[in-house]
C-alpha positions in Angstrom: -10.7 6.5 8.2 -10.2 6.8 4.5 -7.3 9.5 2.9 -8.2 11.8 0.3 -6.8 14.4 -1.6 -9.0 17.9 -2.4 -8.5 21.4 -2.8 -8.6 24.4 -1.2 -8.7 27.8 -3.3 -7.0 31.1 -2.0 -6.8 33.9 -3.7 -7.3 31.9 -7.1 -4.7 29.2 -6.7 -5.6 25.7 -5.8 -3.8 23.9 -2.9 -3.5 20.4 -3.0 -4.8 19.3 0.9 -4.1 15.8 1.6 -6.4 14.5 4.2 -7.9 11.6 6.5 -10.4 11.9 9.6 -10.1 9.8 12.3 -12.3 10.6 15.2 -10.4 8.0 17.6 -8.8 11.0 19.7 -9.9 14.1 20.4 -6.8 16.1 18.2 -6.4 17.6 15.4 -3.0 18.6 13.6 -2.4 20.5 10.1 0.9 20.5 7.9 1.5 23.6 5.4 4.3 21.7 3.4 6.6 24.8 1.5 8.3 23.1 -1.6 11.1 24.4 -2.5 12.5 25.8 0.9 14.7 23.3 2.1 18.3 23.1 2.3 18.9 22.4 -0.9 17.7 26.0 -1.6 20.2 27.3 0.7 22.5 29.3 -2.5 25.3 31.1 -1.0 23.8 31.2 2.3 24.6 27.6 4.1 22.6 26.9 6.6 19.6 29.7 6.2 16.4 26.9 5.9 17.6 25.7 9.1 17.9 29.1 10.6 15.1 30.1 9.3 13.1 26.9 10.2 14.8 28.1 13.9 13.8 31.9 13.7 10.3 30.7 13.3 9.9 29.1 16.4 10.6 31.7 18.1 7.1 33.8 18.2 5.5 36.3 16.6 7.2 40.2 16.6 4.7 41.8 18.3 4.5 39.1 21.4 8.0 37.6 21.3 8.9 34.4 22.2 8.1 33.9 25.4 4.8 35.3 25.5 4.0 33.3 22.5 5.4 30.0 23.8 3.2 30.9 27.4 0.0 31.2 25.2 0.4 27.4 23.2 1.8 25.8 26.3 -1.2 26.7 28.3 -3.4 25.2 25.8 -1.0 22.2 25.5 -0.8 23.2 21.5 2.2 22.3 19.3 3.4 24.9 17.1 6.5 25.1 15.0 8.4 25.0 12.1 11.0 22.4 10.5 13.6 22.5 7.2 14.0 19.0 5.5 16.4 19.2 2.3 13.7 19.6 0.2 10.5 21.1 2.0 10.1 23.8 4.9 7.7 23.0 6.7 5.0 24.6 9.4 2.9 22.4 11.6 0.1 22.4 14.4 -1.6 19.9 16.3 -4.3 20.4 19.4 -6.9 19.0 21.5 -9.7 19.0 18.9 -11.5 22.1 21.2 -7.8 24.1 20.7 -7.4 23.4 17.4 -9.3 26.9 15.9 -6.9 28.9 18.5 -3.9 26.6 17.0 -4.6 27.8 13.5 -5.0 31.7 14.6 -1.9 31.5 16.4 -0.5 30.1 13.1 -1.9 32.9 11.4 -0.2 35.6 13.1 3.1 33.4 13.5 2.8 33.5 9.2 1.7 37.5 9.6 4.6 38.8 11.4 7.2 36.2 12.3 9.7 37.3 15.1 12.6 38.6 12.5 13.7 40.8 15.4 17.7 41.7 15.6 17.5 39.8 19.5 15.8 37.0 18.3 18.4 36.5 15.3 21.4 37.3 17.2 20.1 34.6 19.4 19.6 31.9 17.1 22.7 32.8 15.3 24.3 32.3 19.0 22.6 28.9 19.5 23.8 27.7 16.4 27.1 28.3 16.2 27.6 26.9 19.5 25.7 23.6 18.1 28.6 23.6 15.1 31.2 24.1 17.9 30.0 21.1 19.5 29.9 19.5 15.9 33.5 19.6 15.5 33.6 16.5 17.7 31.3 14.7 16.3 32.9 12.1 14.9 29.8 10.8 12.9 28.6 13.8 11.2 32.2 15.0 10.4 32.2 11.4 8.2 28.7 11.9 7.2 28.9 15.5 5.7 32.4 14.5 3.8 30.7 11.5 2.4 27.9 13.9 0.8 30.6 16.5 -0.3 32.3 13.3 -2.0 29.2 11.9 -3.5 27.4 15.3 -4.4 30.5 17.2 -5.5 29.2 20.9 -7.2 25.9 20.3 -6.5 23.3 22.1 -3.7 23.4 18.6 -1.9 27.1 18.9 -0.9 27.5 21.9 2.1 26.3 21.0 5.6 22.4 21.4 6.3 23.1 23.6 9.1 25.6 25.3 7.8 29.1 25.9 8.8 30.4 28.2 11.1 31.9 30.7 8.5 28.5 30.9 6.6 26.6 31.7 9.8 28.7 33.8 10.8 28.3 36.0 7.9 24.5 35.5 7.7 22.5 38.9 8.1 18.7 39.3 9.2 18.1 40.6 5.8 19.0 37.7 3.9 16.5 35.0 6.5 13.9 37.8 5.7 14.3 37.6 1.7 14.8 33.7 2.4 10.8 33.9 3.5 9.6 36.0 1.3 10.9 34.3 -1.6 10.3 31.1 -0.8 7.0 30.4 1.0 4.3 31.3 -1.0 0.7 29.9 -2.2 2.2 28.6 -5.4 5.0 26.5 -3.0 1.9 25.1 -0.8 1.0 21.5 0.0 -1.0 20.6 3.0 -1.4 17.3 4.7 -4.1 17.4 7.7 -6.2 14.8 9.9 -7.8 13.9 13.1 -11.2 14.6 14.7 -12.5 17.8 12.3 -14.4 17.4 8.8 -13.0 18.5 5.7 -15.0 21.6 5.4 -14.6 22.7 8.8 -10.5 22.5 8.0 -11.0 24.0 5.1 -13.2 27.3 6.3 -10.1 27.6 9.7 -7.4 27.9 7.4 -8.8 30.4 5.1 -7.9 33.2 6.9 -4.5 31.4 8.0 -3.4 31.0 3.8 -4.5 34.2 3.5 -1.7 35.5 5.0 0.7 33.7 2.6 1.3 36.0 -0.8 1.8 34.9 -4.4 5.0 33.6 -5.9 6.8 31.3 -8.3 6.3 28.0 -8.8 9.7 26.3 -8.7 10.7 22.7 -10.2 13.0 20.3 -7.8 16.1 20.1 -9.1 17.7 16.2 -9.7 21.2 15.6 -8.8 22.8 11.8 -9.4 25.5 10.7 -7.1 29.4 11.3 -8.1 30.3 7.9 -10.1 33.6 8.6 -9.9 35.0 6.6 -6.8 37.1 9.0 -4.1 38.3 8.5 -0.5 38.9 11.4 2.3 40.3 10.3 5.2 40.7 12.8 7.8 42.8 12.2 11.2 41.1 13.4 14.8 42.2 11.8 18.1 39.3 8.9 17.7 39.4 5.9 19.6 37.8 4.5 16.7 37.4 4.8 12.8 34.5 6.3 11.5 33.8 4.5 8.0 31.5 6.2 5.7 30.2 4.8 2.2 28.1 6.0 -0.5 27.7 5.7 -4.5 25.2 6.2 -7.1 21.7 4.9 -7.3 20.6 4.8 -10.7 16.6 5.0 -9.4 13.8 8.0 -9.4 11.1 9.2 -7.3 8.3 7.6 -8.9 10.2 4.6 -10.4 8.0 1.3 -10.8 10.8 -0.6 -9.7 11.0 0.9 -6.3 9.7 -2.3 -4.6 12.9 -4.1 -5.3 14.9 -1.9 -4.3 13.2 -2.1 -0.6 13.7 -5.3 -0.6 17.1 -5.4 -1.9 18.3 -2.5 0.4 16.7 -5.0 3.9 18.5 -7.9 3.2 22.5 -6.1 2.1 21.8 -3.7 4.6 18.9 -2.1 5.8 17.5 -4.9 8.5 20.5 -4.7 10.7 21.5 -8.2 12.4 20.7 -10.8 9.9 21.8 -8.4 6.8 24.8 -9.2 4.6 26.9 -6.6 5.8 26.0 -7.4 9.6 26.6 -10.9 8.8 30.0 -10.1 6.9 31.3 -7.7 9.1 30.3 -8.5 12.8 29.5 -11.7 12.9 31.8 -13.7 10.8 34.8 -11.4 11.5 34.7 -9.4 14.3 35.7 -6.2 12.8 32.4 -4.4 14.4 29.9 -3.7 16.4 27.2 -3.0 13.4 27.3 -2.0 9.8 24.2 -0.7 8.1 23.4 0.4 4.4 20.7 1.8 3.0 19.3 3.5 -0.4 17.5 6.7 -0.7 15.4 7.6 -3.7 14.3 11.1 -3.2 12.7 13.7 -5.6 15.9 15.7 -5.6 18.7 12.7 -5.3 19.2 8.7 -5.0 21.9 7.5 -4.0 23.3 4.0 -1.7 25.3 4.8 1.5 26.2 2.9 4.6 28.0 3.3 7.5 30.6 1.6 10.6 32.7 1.7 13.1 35.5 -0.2 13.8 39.2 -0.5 15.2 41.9 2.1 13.9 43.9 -1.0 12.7 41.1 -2.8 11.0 40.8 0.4 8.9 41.9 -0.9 5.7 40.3 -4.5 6.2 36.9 -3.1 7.2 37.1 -0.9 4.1 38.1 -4.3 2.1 35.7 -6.6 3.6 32.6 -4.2 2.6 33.3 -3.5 -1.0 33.7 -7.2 -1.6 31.0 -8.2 0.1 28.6 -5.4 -2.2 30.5 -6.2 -5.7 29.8 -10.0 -4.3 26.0 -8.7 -3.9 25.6 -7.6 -7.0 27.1 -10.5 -9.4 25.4 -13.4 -6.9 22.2 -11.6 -5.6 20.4 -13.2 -2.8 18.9 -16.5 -1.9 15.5 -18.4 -2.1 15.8 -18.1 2.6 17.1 -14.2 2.4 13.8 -13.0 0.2 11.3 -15.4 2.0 12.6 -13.6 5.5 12.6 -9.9 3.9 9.2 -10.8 3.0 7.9 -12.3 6.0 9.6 -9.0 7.8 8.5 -6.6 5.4 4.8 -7.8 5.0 4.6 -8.7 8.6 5.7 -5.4 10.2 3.4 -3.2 8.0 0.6 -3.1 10.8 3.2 -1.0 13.0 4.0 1.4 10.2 0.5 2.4 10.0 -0.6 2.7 13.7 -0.5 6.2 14.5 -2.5 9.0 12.1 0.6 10.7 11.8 2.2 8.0 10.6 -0.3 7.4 7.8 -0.6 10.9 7.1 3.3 11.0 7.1 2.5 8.1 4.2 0.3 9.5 2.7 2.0 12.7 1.9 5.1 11.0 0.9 2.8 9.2 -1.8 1.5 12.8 -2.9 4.5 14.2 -3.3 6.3 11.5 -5.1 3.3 11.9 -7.8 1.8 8.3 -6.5 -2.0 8.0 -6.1 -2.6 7.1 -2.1 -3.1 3.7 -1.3 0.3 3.0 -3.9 2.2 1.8 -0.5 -0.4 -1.0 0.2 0.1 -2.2 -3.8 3.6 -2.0 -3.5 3.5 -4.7 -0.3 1.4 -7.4 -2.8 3.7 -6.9 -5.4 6.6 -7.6 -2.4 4.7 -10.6 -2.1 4.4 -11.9 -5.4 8.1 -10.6 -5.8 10.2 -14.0 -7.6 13.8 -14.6 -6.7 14.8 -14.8 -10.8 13.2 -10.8 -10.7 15.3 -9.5 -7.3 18.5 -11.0 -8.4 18.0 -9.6 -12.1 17.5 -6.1 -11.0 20.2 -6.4 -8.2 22.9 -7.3 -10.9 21.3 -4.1 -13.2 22.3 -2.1 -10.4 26.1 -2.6 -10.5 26.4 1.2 -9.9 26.7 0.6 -5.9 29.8 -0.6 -6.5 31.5 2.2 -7.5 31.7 3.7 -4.2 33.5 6.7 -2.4 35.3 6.4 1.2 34.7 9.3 4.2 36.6 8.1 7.0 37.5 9.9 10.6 40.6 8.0 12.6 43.4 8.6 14.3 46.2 7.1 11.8 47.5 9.4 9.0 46.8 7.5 6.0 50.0 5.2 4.9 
Protein backbone atom coordinates (compact mmCIF):
# COMPACT_ATOMS: atom_id res chain seq x y z
CA UNK A 1 0.00 0.00 0.00
CA UNK A 2 2.86 2.26 -0.71
CA UNK A 3 2.15 6.19 -2.16
CA UNK A 4 4.02 7.43 -5.03
CA UNK A 5 4.22 10.20 -7.22
CA UNK A 6 4.57 9.75 -11.34
CA UNK A 7 3.57 11.28 -14.32
CA UNK A 8 1.24 11.25 -16.85
CA UNK A 9 1.98 13.16 -20.30
CA UNK A 10 -0.96 14.84 -22.38
CA UNK A 11 -0.44 16.67 -25.06
CA UNK A 12 3.22 17.36 -24.03
CA UNK A 13 2.86 18.53 -20.47
CA UNK A 14 3.61 16.41 -17.58
CA UNK A 15 0.94 15.98 -14.67
CA UNK A 16 2.08 15.32 -11.50
CA UNK A 17 -0.33 12.01 -10.35
CA UNK A 18 -0.07 11.20 -6.80
CA UNK A 19 -0.96 7.77 -6.16
CA UNK A 20 -1.33 4.57 -3.77
CA UNK A 21 -3.16 1.04 -4.50
CA UNK A 22 -4.88 -0.60 -2.10
CA UNK A 23 -6.74 -3.59 -3.21
CA UNK A 24 -8.65 -3.98 0.32
CA UNK A 25 -12.13 -2.84 -1.42
CA UNK A 26 -13.25 -3.23 -4.51
CA UNK A 27 -13.36 1.00 -5.39
CA UNK A 28 -11.59 3.11 -7.10
CA UNK A 29 -11.70 7.05 -6.91
CA UNK A 30 -9.60 9.82 -8.98
CA UNK A 31 -8.98 13.62 -8.02
CA UNK A 32 -8.14 16.25 -10.97
CA UNK A 33 -6.88 18.95 -8.47
CA UNK A 34 -7.19 22.66 -10.64
CA UNK A 35 -4.68 25.07 -8.89
CA UNK A 36 -5.45 28.26 -9.14
CA UNK A 37 -9.33 28.11 -9.26
CA UNK A 38 -10.43 28.63 -5.97
CA UNK A 39 -11.95 31.42 -4.33
CA UNK A 40 -9.19 33.36 -3.90
CA UNK A 41 -9.33 33.67 -7.73
CA UNK A 42 -12.69 34.97 -7.58
CA UNK A 43 -11.60 39.01 -8.91
CA UNK A 44 -14.59 41.10 -9.22
CA UNK A 45 -16.82 38.26 -9.32
CA UNK A 46 -17.46 37.08 -5.51
CA UNK A 47 -18.57 33.99 -5.24
CA UNK A 48 -17.97 32.51 -9.01
CA UNK A 49 -15.55 29.16 -7.87
CA UNK A 50 -18.33 28.30 -5.80
CA UNK A 51 -20.91 28.79 -8.50
CA UNK A 52 -19.02 27.35 -10.68
CA UNK A 53 -17.98 24.38 -8.48
CA UNK A 54 -22.18 24.30 -8.29
CA UNK A 55 -22.85 24.69 -12.15
CA UNK A 56 -20.73 21.60 -12.55
CA UNK A 57 -22.68 19.26 -10.76
CA UNK A 58 -25.27 19.77 -12.55
CA UNK A 59 -24.74 17.43 -15.76
CA UNK A 60 -23.54 17.52 -18.92
CA UNK A 61 -25.49 20.10 -21.82
CA UNK A 62 -26.52 17.63 -23.93
CA UNK A 63 -28.13 15.18 -21.05
CA UNK A 64 -28.98 17.72 -18.31
CA UNK A 65 -28.99 17.12 -14.96
CA UNK A 66 -31.30 14.73 -14.29
CA UNK A 67 -30.55 12.32 -16.83
CA UNK A 68 -27.01 12.57 -15.91
CA UNK A 69 -27.57 12.20 -12.12
CA UNK A 70 -30.06 8.86 -13.21
CA UNK A 71 -27.08 7.41 -15.11
CA UNK A 72 -24.22 7.57 -11.86
CA UNK A 73 -26.86 6.82 -9.41
CA UNK A 74 -27.75 3.62 -11.05
CA UNK A 75 -24.19 2.67 -11.03
CA UNK A 76 -23.87 3.90 -7.43
CA UNK A 77 -20.91 6.27 -8.90
CA UNK A 78 -19.91 9.64 -7.18
CA UNK A 79 -19.34 12.38 -9.45
CA UNK A 80 -18.83 16.05 -8.72
CA UNK A 81 -17.01 19.02 -8.36
CA UNK A 82 -15.88 21.24 -5.27
CA UNK A 83 -14.10 24.97 -4.84
CA UNK A 84 -11.62 25.17 -1.79
CA UNK A 85 -9.87 28.85 -1.50
CA UNK A 86 -7.17 27.68 -3.37
CA UNK A 87 -7.99 24.61 -5.65
CA UNK A 88 -11.19 23.63 -7.78
CA UNK A 89 -11.50 20.51 -7.74
CA UNK A 90 -13.31 17.43 -9.78
CA UNK A 91 -13.60 13.96 -8.29
CA UNK A 92 -14.87 10.36 -8.95
CA UNK A 93 -14.99 7.25 -7.11
CA UNK A 94 -16.75 3.71 -8.04
CA UNK A 95 -17.11 0.08 -7.57
CA UNK A 96 -13.77 -0.98 -9.08
CA UNK A 97 -16.10 -2.69 -12.24
CA UNK A 98 -17.77 1.13 -12.63
CA UNK A 99 -14.86 2.89 -12.37
CA UNK A 100 -14.00 3.10 -16.54
CA UNK A 101 -17.77 4.36 -16.92
CA UNK A 102 -16.94 6.91 -13.95
CA UNK A 103 -14.09 8.34 -15.91
CA UNK A 104 -16.17 8.54 -19.32
CA UNK A 105 -18.84 10.22 -17.63
CA UNK A 106 -16.11 12.56 -16.36
CA UNK A 107 -14.99 13.04 -19.77
CA UNK A 108 -18.07 14.37 -21.18
CA UNK A 109 -18.94 16.34 -17.81
CA UNK A 110 -15.20 18.11 -18.73
CA UNK A 111 -16.41 18.23 -22.69
CA UNK A 112 -19.55 20.05 -22.39
CA UNK A 113 -20.54 21.05 -18.90
CA UNK A 114 -24.25 22.04 -18.45
CA UNK A 115 -23.58 26.10 -18.90
CA UNK A 116 -27.28 26.22 -19.92
CA UNK A 117 -29.30 29.67 -19.06
CA UNK A 118 -31.88 27.04 -16.87
CA UNK A 119 -29.32 25.44 -15.18
CA UNK A 120 -27.61 28.90 -14.21
CA UNK A 121 -30.70 30.67 -13.40
CA UNK A 122 -31.08 27.75 -11.08
CA UNK A 123 -28.06 27.79 -9.20
CA UNK A 124 -28.04 31.49 -9.12
CA UNK A 125 -31.65 30.86 -7.38
CA UNK A 126 -30.34 28.20 -4.98
CA UNK A 127 -27.71 30.42 -3.92
CA UNK A 128 -29.11 33.39 -3.16
CA UNK A 129 -31.65 31.77 -1.13
CA UNK A 130 -28.54 30.01 0.82
CA UNK A 131 -27.17 33.86 1.51
CA UNK A 132 -30.73 34.78 2.53
CA UNK A 133 -30.65 32.15 5.07
CA UNK A 134 -27.02 33.41 5.90
CA UNK A 135 -28.11 36.60 7.16
CA UNK A 136 -29.00 34.72 10.40
CA UNK A 137 -26.30 32.99 10.87
CA UNK A 138 -24.80 34.29 13.55
CA UNK A 139 -21.47 32.30 13.17
CA UNK A 140 -20.57 33.05 9.72
CA UNK A 141 -21.61 36.71 9.94
CA UNK A 142 -18.58 36.77 12.83
CA UNK A 143 -16.47 34.53 10.78
CA UNK A 144 -16.53 36.47 7.40
CA UNK A 145 -15.97 40.01 9.39
CA UNK A 146 -13.04 38.42 11.11
CA UNK A 147 -11.40 37.57 7.67
CA UNK A 148 -12.39 41.05 6.24
CA UNK A 149 -10.51 42.42 9.41
CA UNK A 150 -7.50 40.18 9.21
CA UNK A 151 -7.16 40.07 5.31
CA UNK A 152 -8.14 43.68 4.68
CA UNK A 153 -7.41 44.52 0.55
CA UNK A 154 -6.49 41.20 -0.15
CA UNK A 155 -8.45 38.25 -2.38
CA UNK A 156 -8.89 36.52 1.12
CA UNK A 157 -11.30 39.09 2.56
CA UNK A 158 -15.00 38.87 0.43
CA UNK A 159 -17.25 35.90 1.36
CA UNK A 160 -16.40 32.41 -0.46
CA UNK A 161 -19.82 32.20 -1.68
CA UNK A 162 -20.28 35.43 -2.41
CA UNK A 163 -22.69 37.95 -1.43
CA UNK A 164 -25.97 38.60 -2.57
CA UNK A 165 -25.14 41.82 -4.64
CA UNK A 166 -22.24 39.99 -6.53
CA UNK A 167 -24.52 37.05 -7.43
CA UNK A 168 -26.90 38.88 -8.36
CA UNK A 169 -24.95 40.60 -10.93
CA UNK A 170 -23.19 37.44 -12.08
CA UNK A 171 -23.82 36.46 -15.84
CA UNK A 172 -23.45 32.90 -17.61
CA UNK A 173 -20.65 34.44 -19.53
CA UNK A 174 -18.50 35.33 -16.85
CA UNK A 175 -18.81 31.25 -14.98
CA UNK A 176 -17.96 30.23 -18.71
CA UNK A 177 -14.68 32.54 -19.03
CA UNK A 178 -14.16 31.50 -15.26
CA UNK A 179 -13.64 27.73 -16.83
CA UNK A 180 -11.97 28.39 -19.59
CA UNK A 181 -9.40 30.40 -18.01
CA UNK A 182 -8.83 28.60 -15.16
CA UNK A 183 -8.79 24.80 -15.60
CA UNK A 184 -6.32 23.81 -17.78
CA UNK A 185 -3.44 20.96 -18.22
CA UNK A 186 -0.82 23.48 -16.94
CA UNK A 187 -3.27 24.03 -13.52
CA UNK A 188 -3.49 19.95 -13.15
CA UNK A 189 -2.59 17.82 -10.16
CA UNK A 190 -4.11 14.51 -9.65
CA UNK A 191 -4.30 12.40 -6.61
CA UNK A 192 -5.82 8.77 -7.27
CA UNK A 193 -6.05 5.17 -5.41
CA UNK A 194 -7.88 2.05 -4.69
CA UNK A 195 -8.11 -1.36 -6.47
CA UNK A 196 -6.58 -0.33 -10.18
CA UNK A 197 -2.67 -0.36 -11.21
CA UNK A 198 -0.94 2.70 -12.13
CA UNK A 199 -0.91 1.98 -15.76
CA UNK A 200 -4.40 1.00 -16.06
CA UNK A 201 -5.30 4.69 -14.36
CA UNK A 202 -3.08 6.08 -16.38
CA UNK A 203 -4.33 4.61 -20.08
CA UNK A 204 -8.62 5.63 -18.49
CA UNK A 205 -7.73 9.09 -18.05
CA UNK A 206 -6.07 9.75 -21.27
CA UNK A 207 -8.89 10.39 -23.14
CA UNK A 208 -10.65 12.16 -19.98
CA UNK A 209 -7.25 14.98 -19.91
CA UNK A 210 -7.63 15.10 -23.21
CA UNK A 211 -10.54 17.09 -23.03
CA UNK A 212 -8.75 19.67 -20.83
CA UNK A 213 -6.91 22.50 -23.25
CA UNK A 214 -3.67 24.42 -22.65
CA UNK A 215 -3.20 27.37 -20.43
CA UNK A 216 -1.01 29.41 -18.05
CA UNK A 217 0.64 28.36 -15.33
CA UNK A 218 -0.15 30.63 -12.45
CA UNK A 219 1.94 31.16 -9.06
CA UNK A 220 -0.26 31.21 -5.58
CA UNK A 221 -0.33 34.34 -4.30
CA UNK A 222 0.88 34.92 -0.27
CA UNK A 223 -1.08 37.18 1.76
CA UNK A 224 0.07 37.75 5.75
CA UNK A 225 -2.57 38.57 8.20
CA UNK A 226 -3.48 42.40 9.04
CA UNK A 227 -1.00 43.21 12.17
CA UNK A 228 -2.73 46.07 12.91
CA UNK A 229 -5.30 45.09 15.77
CA UNK A 230 -9.24 46.21 14.89
CA UNK A 231 -12.59 45.24 16.49
CA UNK A 232 -16.20 45.22 14.58
CA UNK A 233 -18.83 44.67 16.52
CA UNK A 234 -22.04 44.43 14.92
CA UNK A 235 -25.65 44.27 16.85
CA UNK A 236 -28.41 41.43 15.67
CA UNK A 237 -31.15 40.36 18.15
CA UNK A 238 -28.65 37.29 19.50
CA UNK A 239 -29.32 35.65 22.56
CA UNK A 240 -25.74 35.31 22.68
CA UNK A 241 -22.43 37.03 21.63
CA UNK A 242 -20.59 35.68 18.92
CA UNK A 243 -16.73 36.29 19.65
CA UNK A 244 -14.46 35.96 16.81
CA UNK A 245 -10.45 36.26 16.95
CA UNK A 246 -7.69 36.13 14.57
CA UNK A 247 -4.06 37.71 14.09
CA UNK A 248 -0.99 37.02 12.12
CA UNK A 249 1.03 33.87 11.91
CA UNK A 250 4.40 34.61 11.01
CA UNK A 251 4.80 30.77 9.39
CA UNK A 252 4.93 29.25 5.59
CA UNK A 253 3.71 26.36 3.74
CA UNK A 254 6.75 24.35 3.79
CA UNK A 255 8.27 25.88 7.01
CA UNK A 256 10.62 23.31 9.11
CA UNK A 257 9.25 24.50 12.08
CA UNK A 258 5.73 23.45 11.37
CA UNK A 259 5.84 20.67 14.05
CA UNK A 260 5.81 23.13 16.82
CA UNK A 261 3.40 24.93 15.73
CA UNK A 262 0.97 21.68 15.90
CA UNK A 263 1.82 21.15 19.01
CA UNK A 264 1.62 24.58 20.20
CA UNK A 265 -1.75 25.22 18.47
CA UNK A 266 -3.37 21.54 20.68
CA UNK A 267 -2.48 22.49 23.87
CA UNK A 268 -3.68 26.87 23.68
CA UNK A 269 -6.38 25.75 21.64
CA UNK A 270 -6.74 23.22 19.28
CA UNK A 271 -7.65 19.97 21.67
CA UNK A 272 -10.71 21.37 23.05
CA UNK A 273 -11.38 20.43 26.86
CA UNK A 274 -8.11 20.30 28.49
CA UNK A 275 -6.74 23.35 26.23
CA UNK A 276 -5.70 26.75 27.80
CA UNK A 277 -8.42 28.59 26.49
CA UNK A 278 -11.15 25.77 27.47
CA UNK A 279 -9.47 25.64 30.76
CA UNK A 280 -9.48 29.66 31.07
CA UNK A 281 -12.66 30.29 29.83
CA UNK A 282 -15.17 27.40 30.72
CA UNK A 283 -13.88 25.76 33.33
CA UNK A 284 -12.28 28.18 35.66
CA UNK A 285 -14.86 30.93 34.91
CA UNK A 286 -17.92 30.08 33.56
CA UNK A 287 -18.05 32.48 30.85
CA UNK A 288 -18.70 29.54 28.10
CA UNK A 289 -19.69 26.63 26.85
CA UNK A 290 -16.23 26.11 24.62
CA UNK A 291 -13.59 28.19 23.20
CA UNK A 292 -11.29 26.89 20.48
CA UNK A 293 -8.22 28.29 18.59
CA UNK A 294 -6.40 27.15 15.98
CA UNK A 295 -3.49 28.15 13.33
CA UNK A 296 -3.59 27.76 9.66
CA UNK A 297 -0.43 27.65 7.54
CA UNK A 298 -1.63 27.53 4.03
CA UNK A 299 0.13 28.04 0.61
CA UNK A 300 -1.75 31.31 0.10
CA UNK A 301 -2.13 32.57 4.01
CA UNK A 302 -1.21 31.75 7.87
CA UNK A 303 -2.71 33.14 10.20
CA UNK A 304 -4.16 32.19 14.28
CA UNK A 305 -7.93 32.59 14.86
CA UNK A 306 -10.27 31.18 17.49
CA UNK A 307 -13.68 31.41 18.29
CA UNK A 308 -16.78 31.58 21.45
CA UNK A 309 -19.74 32.13 22.62
CA UNK A 310 -20.80 33.53 25.47
CA UNK A 311 -23.44 35.83 27.48
CA UNK A 312 -24.21 39.36 26.06
CA UNK A 313 -22.95 40.78 29.38
CA UNK A 314 -19.77 38.84 29.69
CA UNK A 315 -18.91 40.52 26.25
CA UNK A 316 -16.20 42.59 27.34
CA UNK A 317 -14.77 40.01 30.05
CA UNK A 318 -14.72 37.13 27.56
CA UNK A 319 -12.91 39.39 25.18
CA UNK A 320 -10.41 40.25 28.33
CA UNK A 321 -10.07 36.94 29.65
CA UNK A 322 -8.75 35.56 26.10
CA UNK A 323 -6.19 38.07 25.12
CA UNK A 324 -4.61 37.60 28.53
CA UNK A 325 -4.66 34.27 28.60
CA UNK A 326 -2.64 34.24 24.73
CA UNK A 327 -0.16 37.30 25.66
CA UNK A 328 0.20 35.00 29.12
CA UNK A 329 0.86 31.98 26.43
CA UNK A 330 3.35 33.54 24.76
CA UNK A 331 5.82 35.06 27.62
CA UNK A 332 5.27 31.61 29.92
CA UNK A 333 4.80 28.89 27.26
CA UNK A 334 3.71 25.56 28.43
CA UNK A 335 4.57 23.01 30.92
CA UNK A 336 6.78 19.74 31.23
CA UNK A 337 2.48 17.73 31.88
CA UNK A 338 0.84 20.04 28.91
CA UNK A 339 3.65 18.67 26.11
CA UNK A 340 3.85 15.09 27.55
CA UNK A 341 -0.22 14.99 26.98
CA UNK A 342 -0.13 16.77 23.41
CA UNK A 343 2.33 14.12 22.69
CA UNK A 344 0.77 11.23 24.05
CA UNK A 345 -2.58 12.61 22.01
CA UNK A 346 -0.86 13.60 19.03
CA UNK A 347 1.33 10.40 18.58
CA UNK A 348 -1.38 8.16 19.93
CA UNK A 349 -4.27 9.22 17.68
CA UNK A 350 -2.21 9.03 14.38
CA UNK A 351 -3.55 5.40 13.61
CA UNK A 352 -7.10 7.03 13.07
CA UNK A 353 -5.86 9.72 10.85
CA UNK A 354 -4.57 7.22 8.49
CA UNK A 355 -7.45 4.54 8.41
CA UNK A 356 -9.32 5.28 5.36
CA UNK A 357 -7.44 5.54 1.72
CA UNK A 358 -8.92 8.76 1.38
CA UNK A 359 -7.66 9.86 4.27
CA UNK A 360 -4.10 8.99 3.30
CA UNK A 361 -4.51 10.09 -0.08
CA UNK A 362 -6.16 13.32 1.35
CA UNK A 363 -2.35 13.31 3.21
CA UNK A 364 -0.65 12.59 0.76
CA UNK A 365 -1.70 15.31 -1.49
CA UNK A 366 -1.55 17.89 1.10
CA UNK A 367 2.35 16.76 1.31
CA UNK A 368 2.61 17.26 -2.64
CA UNK A 369 1.23 20.33 -2.69
CA UNK A 370 2.98 21.92 0.14
CA UNK A 371 6.33 20.87 -1.87
CA UNK A 372 7.03 17.96 0.98
CA UNK A 373 8.27 14.60 -0.16
CA UNK A 374 5.41 11.88 0.97
CA UNK A 375 6.05 10.17 3.98
CA UNK A 376 7.12 14.02 5.64
CA UNK A 377 3.90 13.56 7.99
CA UNK A 378 5.28 10.33 9.57
CA UNK A 379 8.88 12.32 10.23
CA UNK A 380 7.19 15.11 11.47
CA UNK A 381 5.38 12.76 14.38
CA UNK A 382 9.21 11.47 15.57
CA UNK A 383 10.41 14.85 15.62
CA UNK A 384 6.94 15.56 17.85
CA UNK A 385 8.40 13.00 19.95
CA UNK A 386 11.84 13.98 20.41
CA UNK A 387 10.21 17.61 20.66
CA UNK A 388 12.10 19.32 24.28
CA UNK A 389 10.03 21.66 26.40
CA UNK A 390 13.26 24.38 26.28
CA UNK A 391 12.48 24.16 22.05
CA UNK A 392 8.32 24.61 22.33
CA UNK A 393 8.49 27.40 24.74
CA UNK A 394 11.38 29.17 22.72
CA UNK A 395 9.46 29.12 19.55
CA UNK A 396 6.13 29.98 21.38
CA UNK A 397 7.68 33.23 22.79
CA UNK A 398 9.19 33.99 18.89
CA UNK A 399 5.75 33.91 17.96
CA UNK A 400 4.46 36.99 19.89
CA UNK A 401 2.63 38.01 16.67
CA UNK A 402 -0.73 36.16 17.96
CA UNK A 403 -1.03 38.66 20.17
CA UNK A 404 -1.77 41.31 18.25
CA UNK A 405 -5.20 40.29 17.48
CA UNK A 406 -8.50 41.74 15.89
CA UNK A 407 -12.15 41.38 17.40
CA UNK A 408 -15.44 40.20 15.02
CA UNK A 409 -18.21 40.07 17.37
CA UNK A 410 -22.24 39.60 16.65
CA UNK A 411 -24.51 40.66 19.99
CA UNK A 412 -27.29 42.28 20.80
CA UNK A 413 -25.81 45.40 22.93
CA UNK A 414 -24.61 48.49 20.88
CA UNK A 415 -21.14 48.87 21.79
CA UNK A 416 -20.73 51.40 25.05
Amino acid sequence: MGQEVSQINVNGVEIPVVFEKDASLPIASVQLVVKNAGSMEDGTNEGIAKFLAAMLGEGTKEMGSTAFAEELEFRAISLGAHSGVETLVFEASALKEQFPYALEMMKKLLKSPNFSKESFDKIKLLTLGMLSNKESDFDYIANLNLQKLIFENTPLSHAYSGDVKSIKALKLKDVENFYKERVNLESLIIVAGGDIELEELKKLLLPVLSEIKHGKRRVVSYFDANKNAKELIVTKESEQAYIYFGAPFYMKSGDPEAYKAKVASFILGESGFGSRLMEEIRVKRGLAYSSYSRSSIGKSSSSFTGHLQTKNENLEEAKKVVAAEIKRFVDEGVTEDELAQAKRFLLGSEPLRNETLSQRLSRAFFEYYSGYELGHSKKQLEKIEKLSLEELNSFIKKHDEITALSFSVVTKRAKP
